[in-house]
TORVEXFI-16953 format. One line per field, with one value per residue (C-alpha): residue number from 1; residue in one letter; z negated, x negated, y negated. Coordinates in steps of 0.5 Angstrom, whole numbers, plus 500, padded with zeros to 3 digits. Example, Ala and Ser with C-alpha at 12.3 -4.5 7.8 and 13.67 -1.06 7.14 Angstrom:
BEGIN
pos: c(1_2)
code: c(A_S)
up: c(484_486)
east: c(475_473)
north: c(509_502)
This chain:
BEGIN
pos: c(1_2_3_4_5_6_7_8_9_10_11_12_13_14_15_16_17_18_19_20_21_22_23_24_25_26_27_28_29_30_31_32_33_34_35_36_37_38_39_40_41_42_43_44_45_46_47_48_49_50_51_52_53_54_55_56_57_58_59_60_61_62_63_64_65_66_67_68_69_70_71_72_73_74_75_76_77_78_79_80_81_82_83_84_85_86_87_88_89_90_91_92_93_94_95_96_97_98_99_100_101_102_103_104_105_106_107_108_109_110_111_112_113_114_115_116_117_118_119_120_121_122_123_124_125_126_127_128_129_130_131_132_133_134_135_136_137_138_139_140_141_142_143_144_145_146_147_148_149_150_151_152_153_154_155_156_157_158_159_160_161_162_163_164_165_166_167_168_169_170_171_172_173_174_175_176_177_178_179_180_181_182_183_184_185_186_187_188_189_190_191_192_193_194_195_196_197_198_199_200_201_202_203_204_205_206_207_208_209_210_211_212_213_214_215_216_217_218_219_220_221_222_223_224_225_226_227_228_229_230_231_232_233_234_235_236_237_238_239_240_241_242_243_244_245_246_247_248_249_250_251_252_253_254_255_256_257_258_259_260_261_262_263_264_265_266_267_268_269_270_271_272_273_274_275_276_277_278_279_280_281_282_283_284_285_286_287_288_289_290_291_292_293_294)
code: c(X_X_X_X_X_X_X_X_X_X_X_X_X_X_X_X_X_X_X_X_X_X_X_X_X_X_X_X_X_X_X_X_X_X_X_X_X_X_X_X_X_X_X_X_X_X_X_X_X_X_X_X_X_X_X_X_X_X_X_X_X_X_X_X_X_X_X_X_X_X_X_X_X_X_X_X_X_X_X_X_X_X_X_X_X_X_X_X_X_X_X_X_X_X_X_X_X_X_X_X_X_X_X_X_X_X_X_X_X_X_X_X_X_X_X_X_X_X_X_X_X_X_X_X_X_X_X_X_X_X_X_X_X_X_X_X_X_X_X_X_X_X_X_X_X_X_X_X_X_X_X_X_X_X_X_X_X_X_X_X_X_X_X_X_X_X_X_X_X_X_X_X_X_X_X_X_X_X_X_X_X_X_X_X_X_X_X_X_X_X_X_X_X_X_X_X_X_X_X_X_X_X_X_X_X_X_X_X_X_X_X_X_X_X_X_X_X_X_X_X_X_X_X_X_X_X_X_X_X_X_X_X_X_X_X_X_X_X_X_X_X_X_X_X_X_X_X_X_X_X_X_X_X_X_X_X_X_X_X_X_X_X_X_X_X_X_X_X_X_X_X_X_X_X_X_X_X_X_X_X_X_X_X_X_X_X_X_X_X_X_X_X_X_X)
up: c(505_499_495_490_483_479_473_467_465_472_475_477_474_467_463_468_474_477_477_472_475_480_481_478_484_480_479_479_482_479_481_486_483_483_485_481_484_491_490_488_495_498_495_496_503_501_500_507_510_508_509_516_517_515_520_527_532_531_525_525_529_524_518_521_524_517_514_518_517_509_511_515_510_504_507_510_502_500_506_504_496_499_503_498_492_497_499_491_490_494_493_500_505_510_510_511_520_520_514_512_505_508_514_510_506_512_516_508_509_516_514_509_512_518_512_510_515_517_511_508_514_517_509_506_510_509_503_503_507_504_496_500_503_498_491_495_496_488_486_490_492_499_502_502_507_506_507_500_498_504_499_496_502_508_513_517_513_509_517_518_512_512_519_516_511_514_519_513_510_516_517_509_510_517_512_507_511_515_509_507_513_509_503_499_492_491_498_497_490_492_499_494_490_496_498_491_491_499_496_491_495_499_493_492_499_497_492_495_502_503_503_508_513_508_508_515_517_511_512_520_522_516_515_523_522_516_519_525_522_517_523_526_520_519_526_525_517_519_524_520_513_514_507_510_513_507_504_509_509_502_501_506_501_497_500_502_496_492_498_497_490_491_495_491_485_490_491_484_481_487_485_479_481_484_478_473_479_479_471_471_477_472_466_469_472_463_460_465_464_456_455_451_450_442)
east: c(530_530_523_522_523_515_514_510_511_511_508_501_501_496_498_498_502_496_492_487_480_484_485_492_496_499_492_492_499_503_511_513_514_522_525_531_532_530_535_539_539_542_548_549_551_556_563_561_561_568_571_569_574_580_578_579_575_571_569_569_563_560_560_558_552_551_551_545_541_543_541_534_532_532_528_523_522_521_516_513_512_509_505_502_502_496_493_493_490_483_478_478_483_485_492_499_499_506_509_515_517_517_521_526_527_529_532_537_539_542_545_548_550_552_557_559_561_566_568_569_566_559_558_558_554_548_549_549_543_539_540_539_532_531_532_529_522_523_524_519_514_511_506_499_496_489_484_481_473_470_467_463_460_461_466_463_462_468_471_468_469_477_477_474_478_486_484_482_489_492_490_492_499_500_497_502_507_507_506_513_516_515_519_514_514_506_502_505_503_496_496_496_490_486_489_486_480_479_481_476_470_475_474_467_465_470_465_460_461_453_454_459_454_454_462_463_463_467_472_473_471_471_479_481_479_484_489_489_488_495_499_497_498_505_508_505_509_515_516_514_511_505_502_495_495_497_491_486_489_490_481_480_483_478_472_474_476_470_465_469_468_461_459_463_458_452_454_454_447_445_448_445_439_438_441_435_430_432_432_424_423_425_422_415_416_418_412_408_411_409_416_416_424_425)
north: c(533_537_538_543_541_540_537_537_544_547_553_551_544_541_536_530_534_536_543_543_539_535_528_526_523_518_515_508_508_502_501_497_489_487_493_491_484_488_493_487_484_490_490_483_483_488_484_479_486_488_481_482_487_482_475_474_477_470_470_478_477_472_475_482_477_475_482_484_478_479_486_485_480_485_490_485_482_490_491_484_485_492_488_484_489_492_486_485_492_490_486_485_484_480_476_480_478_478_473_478_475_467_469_473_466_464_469_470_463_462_469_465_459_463_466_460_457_462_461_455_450_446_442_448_452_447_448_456_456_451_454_461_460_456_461_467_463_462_468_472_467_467_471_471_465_466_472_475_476_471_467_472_476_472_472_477_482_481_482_488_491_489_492_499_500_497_503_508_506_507_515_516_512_517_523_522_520_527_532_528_530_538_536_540_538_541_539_532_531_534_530_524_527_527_519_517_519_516_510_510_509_504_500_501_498_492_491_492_491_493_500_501_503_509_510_509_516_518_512_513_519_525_522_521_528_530_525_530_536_534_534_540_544_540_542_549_549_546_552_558_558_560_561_563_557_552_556_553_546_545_549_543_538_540_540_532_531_533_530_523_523_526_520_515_517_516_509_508_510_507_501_502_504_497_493_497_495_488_488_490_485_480_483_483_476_473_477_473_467_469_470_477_482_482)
């Protein structure tokens, strides 16, 4: 769908692209690890699918077989890099359920061995898929096996706070993912700028997985809440341009916004406050020990 161009210098944008005193929705954003090489296993299937068309029925089924699984495999790599590229971003997080990049390796070189021998024969496809499966692990690696931040807080609070915010993610993913659907240059780029500021006390729970009792309205019930209130203003958008009603939705950003952020700040002066109680305890405890500050 086509979105309206907005840029730097646009109507309404600062210098970040964002209005003036929000939250860039560019914000911590990083591009996508070995998008060229991705890119690159898209293409590649592309001669097998042609060749299909000038064999026989059998080896028209073959390659057409082989093309897909080329196919299949490069998307399950992108999603597997996406997927490792999150789990990287927290400080605690649970293992990818579904091993996507390890089952591309595998699924890429039966593909290839299927083409390989509808080409040349049994030795050569070994071969094929051997070098195949094995080429793709070196070059994007396989996915994560083990569960991030167990050591430092504990298997079940570091449960429970993986828990909390995968379904936290999940409400921002569906959020994006509606207000996309709109093809809206500016609600997209403002619907990131709340996502940003969720995300920011995501993050401040991972380091601190005692404060998640304070988050946990906030990263349940306040984003279910934005999650439903987005789908039905997209529905009501979709079919008529209500302005008044982008104007109630876009207020509500806002006010998320600012009460997320709000509550981010909270955490950390209280973090702090901690840190300057347990410095005056140890203060206390070396003067009587004789030992005085400079």
């Amino acid at each position: 769908m086509a979105e309206r161009f907005g840029g730097r210098y646009s109507p309404g944008a600062g210098a970040t692209g964002a209005p003036p005193g929000k939250i860039s929705p560019y914000d911590g954003k990083v591009p996508l690890r070995m998008a060229f090489r991705t890119n690159l296993l898209f293409l590649a299937p592309v001669p097998i699918g042609i060749r299909a068309f000038f064999a026989g029925p059998v080896g028209l089924a073959e390659y057409l077989v082989a093309f897909g699984g080329l196919m299949l495999g490069a998307w399950l790599t992108r999603e597997g890099l996406k997927a490792e590229d999150a789990y990287n971003a927290r400080k605690i997080a649970r293992h990818p359920a579904f091993p996507r990049k390890m089952v591309a390796s595998v699924l890429i070189g039966l593909s290839l061995g299927i083409a390989g021998f509808a080409g040349f024969g049994a030795v050569p496809a070994a071969i094929f898929a051997v070098l195949g499966a094995v080429l793709h692990a070196a070059s994007f690696g396989i996915d994560p096996l083990r569960a991030k931040g167990v050591e430092a807080h504990g298997e079940f609070q570091t449960d429970r706070v993986a828990k909390v915010v995968d379904e936290a993610e999940a409400y921002l993913e569906a959020m994006r993912e509606t207000v996309r659907t709109l093809g809206d240059r500016a609600l997209t780029e403002r619907v990131e700028a709340f996502i940003t500021a969720a995300r920011r006390l995501c993050r401040t729970v991972e380091d601190d997985p005692r404060t998640l009792t304070g988050a946990r309205r906030y990263l349940g019930v306040y984003l279910l809440g934005a999650r439903d209130a987005t789908v039905k203003f997209a529905d009501l958008y979709r079919i008529r341009k209500d302005q008044g009603a982008r104007a109630d939705y876009e207020a509500l950003l806002d006010d998320l916004e600012k009460t997320f952020a709000a509550r981010t700040e909270r955490m950390l002066l209280d973090d702090r406050s901690d840190l300057d109680i347990e410095i005056d305890v140890l203060r206390e405890r070396l003067e009587r020990e004789g030992v005085r500050a400079e």
